[in-house]
Structure formats: C-alpha cells, structure tokens
C-alpha positions in Angstrom: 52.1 -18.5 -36.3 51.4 -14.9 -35.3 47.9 -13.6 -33.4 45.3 -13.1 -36.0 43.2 -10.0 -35.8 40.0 -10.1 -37.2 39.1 -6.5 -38.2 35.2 -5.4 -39.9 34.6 -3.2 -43.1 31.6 -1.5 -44.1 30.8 -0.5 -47.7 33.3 1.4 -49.2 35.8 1.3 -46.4 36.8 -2.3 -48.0 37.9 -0.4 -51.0 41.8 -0.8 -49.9 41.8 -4.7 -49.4 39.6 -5.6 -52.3 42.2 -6.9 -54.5 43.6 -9.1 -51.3 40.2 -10.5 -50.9 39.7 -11.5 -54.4 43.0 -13.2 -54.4 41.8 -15.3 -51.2 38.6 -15.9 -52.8 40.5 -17.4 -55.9 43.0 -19.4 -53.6 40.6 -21.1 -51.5 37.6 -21.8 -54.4 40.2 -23.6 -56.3 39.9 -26.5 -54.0 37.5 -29.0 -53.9 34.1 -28.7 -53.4 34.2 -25.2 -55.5 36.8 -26.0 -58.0 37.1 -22.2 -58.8 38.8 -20.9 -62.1 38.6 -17.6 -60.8 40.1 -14.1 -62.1 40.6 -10.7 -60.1 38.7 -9.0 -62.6 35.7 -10.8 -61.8 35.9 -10.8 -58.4 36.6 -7.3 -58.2 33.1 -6.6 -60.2 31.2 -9.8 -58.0 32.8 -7.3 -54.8 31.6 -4.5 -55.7 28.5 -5.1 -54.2 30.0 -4.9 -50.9 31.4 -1.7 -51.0 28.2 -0.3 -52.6 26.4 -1.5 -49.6 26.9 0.5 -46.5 24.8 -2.5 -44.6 27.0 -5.4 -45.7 30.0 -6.4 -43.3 33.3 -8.2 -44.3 35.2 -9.2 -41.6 38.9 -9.8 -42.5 41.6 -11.8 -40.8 45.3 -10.5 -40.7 48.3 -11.9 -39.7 50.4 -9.0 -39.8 49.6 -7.2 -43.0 48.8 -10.4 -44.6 44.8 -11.3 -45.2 44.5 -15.0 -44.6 41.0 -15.7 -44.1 37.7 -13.5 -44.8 33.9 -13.3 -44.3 31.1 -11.5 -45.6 27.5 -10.6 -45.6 24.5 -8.2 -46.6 20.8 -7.6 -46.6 19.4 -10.0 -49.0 17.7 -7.0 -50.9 20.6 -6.0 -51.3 22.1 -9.1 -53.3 21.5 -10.0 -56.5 18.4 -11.9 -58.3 19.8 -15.0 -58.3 20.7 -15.2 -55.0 16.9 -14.0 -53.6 14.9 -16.0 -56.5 15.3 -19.3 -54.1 13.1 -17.2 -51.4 10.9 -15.4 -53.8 9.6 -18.5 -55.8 9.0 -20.6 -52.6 7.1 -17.7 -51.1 6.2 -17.3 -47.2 9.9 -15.2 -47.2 10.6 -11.2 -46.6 13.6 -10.5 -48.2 13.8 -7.6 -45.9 14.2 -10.0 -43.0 16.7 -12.2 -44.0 20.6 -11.5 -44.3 22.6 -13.1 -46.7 26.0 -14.7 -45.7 28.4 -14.8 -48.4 31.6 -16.9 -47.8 33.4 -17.2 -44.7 36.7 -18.5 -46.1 40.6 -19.5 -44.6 44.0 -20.4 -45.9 44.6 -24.3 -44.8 46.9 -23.7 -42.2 44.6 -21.7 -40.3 41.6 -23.7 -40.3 40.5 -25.9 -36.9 41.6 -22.9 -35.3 38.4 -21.3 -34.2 38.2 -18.5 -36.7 35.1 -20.7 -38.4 33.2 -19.9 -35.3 34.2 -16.3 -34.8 33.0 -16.1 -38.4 29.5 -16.8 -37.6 29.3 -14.9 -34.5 30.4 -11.3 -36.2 28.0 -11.8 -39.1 25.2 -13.1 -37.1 26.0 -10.2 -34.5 25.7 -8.0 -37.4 22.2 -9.6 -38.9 20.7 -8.9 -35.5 21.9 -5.2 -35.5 20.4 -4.2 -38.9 16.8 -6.1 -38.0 17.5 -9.3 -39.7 15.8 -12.6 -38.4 16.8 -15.1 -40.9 20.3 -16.1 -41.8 21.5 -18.3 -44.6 24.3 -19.0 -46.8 24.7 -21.7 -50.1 26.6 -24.1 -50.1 28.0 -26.0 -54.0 26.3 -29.6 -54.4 28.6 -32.6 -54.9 28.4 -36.2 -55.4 29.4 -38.3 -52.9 31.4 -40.5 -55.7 32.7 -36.9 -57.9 36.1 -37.6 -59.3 37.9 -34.5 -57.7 36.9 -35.1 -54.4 40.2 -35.6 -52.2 40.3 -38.8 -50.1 39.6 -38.0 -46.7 37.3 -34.8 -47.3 34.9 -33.8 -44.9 32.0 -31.8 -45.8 31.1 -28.8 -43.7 27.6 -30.1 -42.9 28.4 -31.1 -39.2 30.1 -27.8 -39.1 27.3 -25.9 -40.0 24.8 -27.6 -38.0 26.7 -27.2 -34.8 25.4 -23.4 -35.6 22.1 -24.0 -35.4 22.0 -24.1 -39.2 19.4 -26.3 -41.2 19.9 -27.4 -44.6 16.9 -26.3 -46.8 16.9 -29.0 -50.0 13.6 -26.9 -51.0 15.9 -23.6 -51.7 18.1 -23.5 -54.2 20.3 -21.7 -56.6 22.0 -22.1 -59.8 24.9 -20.3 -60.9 27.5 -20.4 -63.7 31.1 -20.7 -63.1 34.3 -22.5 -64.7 35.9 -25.5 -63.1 39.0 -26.9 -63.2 39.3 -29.1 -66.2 36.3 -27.8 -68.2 36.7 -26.4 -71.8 33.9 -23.4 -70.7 31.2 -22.3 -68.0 28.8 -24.6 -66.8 25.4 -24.2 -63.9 26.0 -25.7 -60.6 23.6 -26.2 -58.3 24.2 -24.7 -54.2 21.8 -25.4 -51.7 20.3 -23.1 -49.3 20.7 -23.6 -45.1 19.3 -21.3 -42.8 19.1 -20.3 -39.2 16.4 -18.4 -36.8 18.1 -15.3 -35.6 16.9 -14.7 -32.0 15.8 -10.8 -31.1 
C-alpha cells in the first residue's frame, strides 16, 4: 500500500473531486449499517452544499491520484433543516456554535489504519478555528437482530466514544433514503452524538 495524503478543500475548491467523492460515498453506504442505493446525481446535488460553503472542510485521502477515504464538515447554519431541527426543537442550542460533521468514510482495506482518528482531529481543528464549541455527527439506527447485519459487525460506538463523543438518544433525525432490497424510499431514524469543543 502506498502513503496516503490526506489533503483539505474549502467550498468551491472541491469542485474537481466531486464526482470521486460521490462515488466513495456510494461505495461505502452500500454496506451495512447504511445500506445505500445511491446515485451520482444525487450526491452531486446533496454536495453541493459543500462547495457553496466557503466554511465547510472536506478532507480527502489519496493514494496516488486515487480518493480512498473522505471527511467532511460545516457550520450547522449552514446545513439543511433537517439536519438542525434535532437542536432547534430540543432548545437550549445555538446553531451558530455547533459544527456539523458529515461522514468521515474509508475503502475496507484502509480502515484500522489510523486515518479514523486523523479524521476527527482535522474537522475538530477546523470547528475550533471558525468559533465552534459543539461538535456532532448522526449516526443510522439499527436493530441488534436486523437481517442485513454481517456476522461479526462491530458498531462504531466504542470508536466514537474513545473521542470524547456522547451519544444523545434525545436528538434525532429522520431522513428518507432507498435501501438495498426495498421496492421505494423509506424514513430512517439517525441519532445524534456530540462532543464539547475546548477554546
């Protein structure tokens, strides 16, 4: 395996790798928990948002010319409704204060790796520098007993806490995606975990 590079974009200055991303996204929401039946044309509108926010960050890993693993965030005032309704109906929240991590995703072969880690540390780096004092990030619900769920899977939740991140059964959000094997769209439920950013 070569070195990876991890290398950040701003805004528009993702414009060139957007279609690499959204093929990543695809590849890796296909497995379980996500279950993903993705297509570039919706991902290319869903990243959009990215490039029109000259706050957000999206760190991208290369192996040579290759992206193999990605991460992203942005100002929560700058996502969308569903994302910041969680925050607005529980109240006690400035969305102006909190920065919204996105997905931090790898190819198989280049998870365990560290890169998980390094993830974290760039967006949360980045949080800190535009004011932010709350991070979070959503994460798909699943039964323990869900028929898709591989035999030896382990969720992320150890992961996650490791960071300093606390899940938040209080916030949640609902959004609409097809799965593998369904005839059409259906809500899933993600849950909310968050983590004090220090000044």
């Amino acid at each position: 395996m070569s070195e990876i590079i991890l290398k950040p974009f701003h805004g528009p200055a993702l414009e060139p790798h957007l279609d690499a991303l959204g093929h990543l996204r695809i590849t890796v929401f296909h497995e379980y928990p996500y279950l993903y039946e993705g297509s570039l044309e919706y991902e290319r509108e869903y990243l959009r948002t990215y490039l029109n926010c000259e706050r957000s960050l999206v760190v991208l890993a290369f192996e040579g010319d290759r992206v193999v693993g990605a991460t992203t965030c942005l100002p929560m005032v700058d996502e969308g409704p569903v994302f910041q309704a969680a925050f607005v109906k529980a109240g006690g929240y400035d969305l102006e204060d909190i920065c919204y991590f996105g997905e931090s995703i790898l190819l198989p072969s280049y998870r365990g790796k560290g890169l998980g880690k390094a993830f974290f540390q760039h967006r949360e780096a980045h949080a800190r520098s535009i004011g932010a004092r709350l991070a979070t990030f959503c994460a798909v619900d699943r039964a323990v007993d869900h028929p898709l769920r591989p035999a030896g899977y382990r969720p992320l939740d150890e992961f996650w806490q490791s960071q300093g991140y606390q899940k938040h059964p209080e916030l949640q959000a609902t959004f609409i995606w097809k799965e593998i094997g369904e005839p059409a769209e259906s809500p899933k439920t993600l849950t909310f975990w968050l983590k004090n950013l220090p000044a």
